[in-house]
C-alpha positions as CSV (number, residue, x, y, z in Angstrom):
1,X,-19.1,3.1,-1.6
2,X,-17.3,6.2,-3.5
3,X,-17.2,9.3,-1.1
4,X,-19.6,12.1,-2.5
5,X,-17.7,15.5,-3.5
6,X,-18.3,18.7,-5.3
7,X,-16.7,19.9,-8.2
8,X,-17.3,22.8,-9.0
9,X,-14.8,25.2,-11.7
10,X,-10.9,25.5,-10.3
11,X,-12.0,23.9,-6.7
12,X,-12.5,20.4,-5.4
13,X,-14.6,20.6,-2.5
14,X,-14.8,17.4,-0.3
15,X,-18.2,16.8,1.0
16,X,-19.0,17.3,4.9
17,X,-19.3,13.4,5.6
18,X,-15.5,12.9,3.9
19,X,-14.1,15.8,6.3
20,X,-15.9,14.5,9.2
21,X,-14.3,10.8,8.7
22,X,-10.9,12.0,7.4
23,X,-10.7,14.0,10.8
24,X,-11.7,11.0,12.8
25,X,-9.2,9.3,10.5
26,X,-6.4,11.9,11.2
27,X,-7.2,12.3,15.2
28,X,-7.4,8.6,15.7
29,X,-3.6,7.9,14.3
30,X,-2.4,10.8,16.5
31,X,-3.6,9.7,19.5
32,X,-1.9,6.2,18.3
33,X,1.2,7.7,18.0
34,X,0.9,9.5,21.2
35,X,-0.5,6.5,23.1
36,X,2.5,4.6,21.7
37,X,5.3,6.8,22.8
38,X,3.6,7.8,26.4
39,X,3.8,3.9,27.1
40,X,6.9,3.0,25.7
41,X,10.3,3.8,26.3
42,X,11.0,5.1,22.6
43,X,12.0,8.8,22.0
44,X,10.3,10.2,18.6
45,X,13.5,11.7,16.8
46,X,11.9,12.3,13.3
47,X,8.4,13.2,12.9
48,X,8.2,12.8,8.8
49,X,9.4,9.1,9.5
50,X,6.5,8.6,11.9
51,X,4.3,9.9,9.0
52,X,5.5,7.9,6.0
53,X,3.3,5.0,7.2
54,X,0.2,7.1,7.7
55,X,0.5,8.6,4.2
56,X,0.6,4.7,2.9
57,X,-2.5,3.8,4.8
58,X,-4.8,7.1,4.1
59,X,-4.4,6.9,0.7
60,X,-5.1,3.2,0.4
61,X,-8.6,3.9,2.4
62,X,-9.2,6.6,0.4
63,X,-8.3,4.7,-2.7
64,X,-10.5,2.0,-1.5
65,X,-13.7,4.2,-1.2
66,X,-12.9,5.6,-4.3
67,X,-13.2,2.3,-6.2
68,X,-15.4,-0.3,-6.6
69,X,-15.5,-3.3,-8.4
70,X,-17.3,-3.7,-11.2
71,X,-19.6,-6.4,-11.8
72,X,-18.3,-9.6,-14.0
73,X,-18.6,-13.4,-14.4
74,X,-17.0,-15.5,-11.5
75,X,-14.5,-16.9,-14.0
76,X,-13.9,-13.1,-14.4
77,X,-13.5,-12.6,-10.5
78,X,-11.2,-15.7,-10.2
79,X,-9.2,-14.0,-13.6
80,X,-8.9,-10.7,-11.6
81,X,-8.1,-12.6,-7.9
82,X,-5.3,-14.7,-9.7
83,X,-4.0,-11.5,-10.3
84,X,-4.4,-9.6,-7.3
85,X,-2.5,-12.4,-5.6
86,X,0.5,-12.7,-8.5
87,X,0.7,-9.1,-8.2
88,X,1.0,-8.8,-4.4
89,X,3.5,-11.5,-4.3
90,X,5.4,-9.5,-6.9
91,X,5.6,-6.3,-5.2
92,X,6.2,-7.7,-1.4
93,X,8.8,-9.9,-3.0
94,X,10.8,-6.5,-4.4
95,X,9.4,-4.2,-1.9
96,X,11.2,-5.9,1.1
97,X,7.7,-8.2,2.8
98,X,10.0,-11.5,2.1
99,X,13.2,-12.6,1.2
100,X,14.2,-16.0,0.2
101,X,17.7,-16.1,2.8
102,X,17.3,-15.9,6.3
103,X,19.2,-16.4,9.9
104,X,17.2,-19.3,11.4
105,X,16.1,-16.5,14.3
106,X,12.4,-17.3,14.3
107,X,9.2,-15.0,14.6
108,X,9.1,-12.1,16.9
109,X,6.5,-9.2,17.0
110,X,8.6,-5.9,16.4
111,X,6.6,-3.0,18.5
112,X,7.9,-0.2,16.4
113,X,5.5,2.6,16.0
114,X,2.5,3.0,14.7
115,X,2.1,2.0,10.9
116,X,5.6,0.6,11.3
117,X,4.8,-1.9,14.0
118,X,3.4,-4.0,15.6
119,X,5.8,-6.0,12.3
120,X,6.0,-9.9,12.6
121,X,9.3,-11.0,11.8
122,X,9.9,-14.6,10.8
123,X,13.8,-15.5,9.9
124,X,14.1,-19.1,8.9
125,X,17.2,-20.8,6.9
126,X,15.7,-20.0,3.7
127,X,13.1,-17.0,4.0
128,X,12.6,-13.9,6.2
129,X,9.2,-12.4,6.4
130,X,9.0,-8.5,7.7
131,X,5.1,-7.3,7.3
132,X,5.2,-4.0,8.2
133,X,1.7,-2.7,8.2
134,X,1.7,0.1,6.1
135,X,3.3,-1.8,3.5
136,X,0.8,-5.1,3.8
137,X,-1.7,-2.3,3.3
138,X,-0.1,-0.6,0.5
139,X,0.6,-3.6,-1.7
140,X,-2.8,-5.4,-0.9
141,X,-4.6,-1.8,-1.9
142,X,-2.4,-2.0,-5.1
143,X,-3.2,-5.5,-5.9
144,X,-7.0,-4.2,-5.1
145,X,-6.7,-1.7,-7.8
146,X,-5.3,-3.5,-10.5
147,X,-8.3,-6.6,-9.9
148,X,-9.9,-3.7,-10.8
149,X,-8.9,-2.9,-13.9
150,X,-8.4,-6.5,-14.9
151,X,-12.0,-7.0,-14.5
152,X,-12.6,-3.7,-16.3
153,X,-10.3,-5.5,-19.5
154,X,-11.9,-8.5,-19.4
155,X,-15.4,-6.8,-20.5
156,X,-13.6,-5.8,-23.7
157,X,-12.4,-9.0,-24.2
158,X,-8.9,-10.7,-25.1
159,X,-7.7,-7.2,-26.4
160,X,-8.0,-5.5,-23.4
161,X,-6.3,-7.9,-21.3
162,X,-3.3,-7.5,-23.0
163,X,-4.0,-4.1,-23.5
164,X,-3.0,-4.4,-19.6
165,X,0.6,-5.3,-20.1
166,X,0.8,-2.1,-21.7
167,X,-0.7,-0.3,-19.1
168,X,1.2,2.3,-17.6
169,X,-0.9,2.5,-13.9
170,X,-0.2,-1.1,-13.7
171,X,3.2,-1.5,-14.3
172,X,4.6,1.6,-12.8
173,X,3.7,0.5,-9.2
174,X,6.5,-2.6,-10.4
175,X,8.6,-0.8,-11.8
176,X,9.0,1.8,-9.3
177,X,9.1,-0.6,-6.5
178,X,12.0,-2.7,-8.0
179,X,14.0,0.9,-8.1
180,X,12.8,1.5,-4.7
181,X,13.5,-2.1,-2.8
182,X,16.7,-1.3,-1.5
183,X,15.1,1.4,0.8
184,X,12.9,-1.4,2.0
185,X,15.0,-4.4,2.9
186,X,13.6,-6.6,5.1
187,X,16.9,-7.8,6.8
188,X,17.1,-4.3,8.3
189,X,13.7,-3.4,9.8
190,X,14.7,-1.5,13.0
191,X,17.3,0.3,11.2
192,X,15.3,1.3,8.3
193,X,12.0,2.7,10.7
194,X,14.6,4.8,12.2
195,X,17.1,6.0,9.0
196,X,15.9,5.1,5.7
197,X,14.5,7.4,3.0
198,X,11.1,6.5,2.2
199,X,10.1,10.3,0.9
200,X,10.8,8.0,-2.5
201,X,9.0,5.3,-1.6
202,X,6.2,7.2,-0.7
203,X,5.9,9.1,-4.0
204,X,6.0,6.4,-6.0
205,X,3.1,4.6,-3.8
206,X,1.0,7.5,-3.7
207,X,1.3,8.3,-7.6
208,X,0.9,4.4,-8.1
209,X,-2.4,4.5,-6.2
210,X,-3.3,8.2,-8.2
211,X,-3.1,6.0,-11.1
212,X,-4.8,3.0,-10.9
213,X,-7.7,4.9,-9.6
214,X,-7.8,7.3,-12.4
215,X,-6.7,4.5,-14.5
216,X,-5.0,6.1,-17.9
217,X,-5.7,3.1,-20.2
218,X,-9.5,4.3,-20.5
């Protein structure tokens, strides 16, 4: 599953298959983007906010290949899903995915841009629901990696699962996106594909992902 690559002293030199499907990778969101604003009345103001999404989703596929997971016992793989799932709900609920207050407007599908949109939108009396794609993709790759390493503890027994409450590469990501919610809120979607700063947001996804793949706790 792991992309193939060549190290070689001072240089890291992808191999020809990872160039050839990071450039279909790279082309394919362009012509997305450029699909999206030749058929939409939109006006692309800020090309690093039209980015920020695809750095989100490129480094979860890449993190992805990078990792599999390692064989284990179902109750292992249940242990590791329970997880996943706790963890996801965790960072959607700080990263801005839900919100337990809402405006009783119902569900729409928000066609912002590519990455951004298509969002569904659900406000109800007592929870709002904004999945913006790149951010579904983001957590659930996160929550990937740390099943991951839970299943990775688990061989070494009841020390190295709570070796994992120590772990840095897990609890960053949490951390990091409790600082980092407010540039995220869900009760401003339009307003925050168009203004927000997520240059911080994006750091602290990317080194999240960095890592949980690389994993410190080894």
């Amino acid at each position: 599953m792991g992309a193939s690559v060549s190290l070689t002293p001072g240089r890291f030199v992808p191999a020809r298959k990872t160039l050839l499907y990071a450039a279909l990778v790279l082309n394919g969101e362009l012509a997305a983007v450029l699909f999206y604003f030749a058929v939409s009345s939109s006006v692309p103001t800020d090309p690093v906010v039209l980015a920020y999404p695809f750095v989100w989703i490129n480094a979860a596929i890449w993190a992805v290949w990078r990792v599999d997971l390692p064989s284990a016992s179902r109750r292992q793989y249940a242990l590791a899903a329970g997880v996943a799932v706790a963890y996801f709900l965790l960072l959607g609920r700080f990263g801005g995915l839900y919100m337990f207050h809402g405006a009783d407007l119902g569900a729409r599908i928000s066609w912002l841009s590519p990455g951004w949109g298509p969002a569904f939108v659900y406000s109800g009396t007592a929870l709002t629901v904004s999945l913006l794609p790149f951010k579904v993709v983001g957590y659930a790759t996160l929550s990937y990696l740390v099943a991951a390493t839970v299943l990775d503890a688990a061989k070494t027994g009841v020390a190295g699962l709570l070796g994992l409450f120590a772990c840095v590469s897990c609890t960053w990501p949490v951390a990091a996106t409790v600082f980092t919610g407010a540039f995220g809120s869900a009760s401003a979607l339009a307003a925050a594909a168009q203004s927000e700063p997520y240059a911080l947001s994006t750091a602290v996804f990317v080194s999240s992902v960095l890592l949980l793949v690389w994993r410190p706790t080894r």
